[in-house]
N, C-alpha and C positions, 0 to 999 in steps of 0.2 A: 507496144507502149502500155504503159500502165501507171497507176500511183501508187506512190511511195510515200511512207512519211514519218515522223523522227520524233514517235510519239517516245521509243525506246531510249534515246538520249531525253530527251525534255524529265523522263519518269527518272532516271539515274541521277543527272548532273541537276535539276531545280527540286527534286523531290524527295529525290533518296530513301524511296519506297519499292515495297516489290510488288510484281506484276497484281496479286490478289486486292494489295491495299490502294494502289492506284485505280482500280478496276471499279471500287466501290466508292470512290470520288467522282467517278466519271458516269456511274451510276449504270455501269455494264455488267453481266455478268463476269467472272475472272476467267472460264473457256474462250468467252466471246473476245473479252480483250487481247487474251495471247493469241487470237488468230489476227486482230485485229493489226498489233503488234508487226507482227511478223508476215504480216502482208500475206496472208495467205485465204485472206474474204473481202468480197468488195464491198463497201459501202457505201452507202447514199448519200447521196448532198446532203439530206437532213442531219442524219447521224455526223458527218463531218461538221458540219456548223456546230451542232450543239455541244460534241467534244471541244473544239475551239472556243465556245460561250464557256464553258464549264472552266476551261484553263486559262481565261482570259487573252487571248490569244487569237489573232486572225487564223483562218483556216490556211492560209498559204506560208502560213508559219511552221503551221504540221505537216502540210500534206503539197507534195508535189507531184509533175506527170515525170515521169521520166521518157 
């Protein structure tokens, strides 16, 4: 089990930015966000919340368990 989440659609289809300039709306560095991205770091609650604050957006909007 793990999470997942669809920060990669939300950036393409409401944004239409690429990974760097999303990165720096969301106020992460642009490495951090493509791990972030791609699911390949785990994050914190905090950091989940504050990306979801940031995009106005409840956290279970981005981010699911699978």
């Amino acid at each position: 089990m793990g999470i997942r989440n669809r920060l990669k659609e939300i950036r393409m289809k409401e944004y239409m930015l690429s990974q760097k300039e999303f990165a720096e709306i969301l106020g992460v560095l642009p490495d951090n966000y493509s791990r972030i991205e791609n699911n390949k770091t785990q994050l914190s609650l905090e950091r989940a919340i504050l990306i979801a604050k940031k995009l106005n957006k409840k956290v279970e909007d981005i981010f699911e368990v699978e």
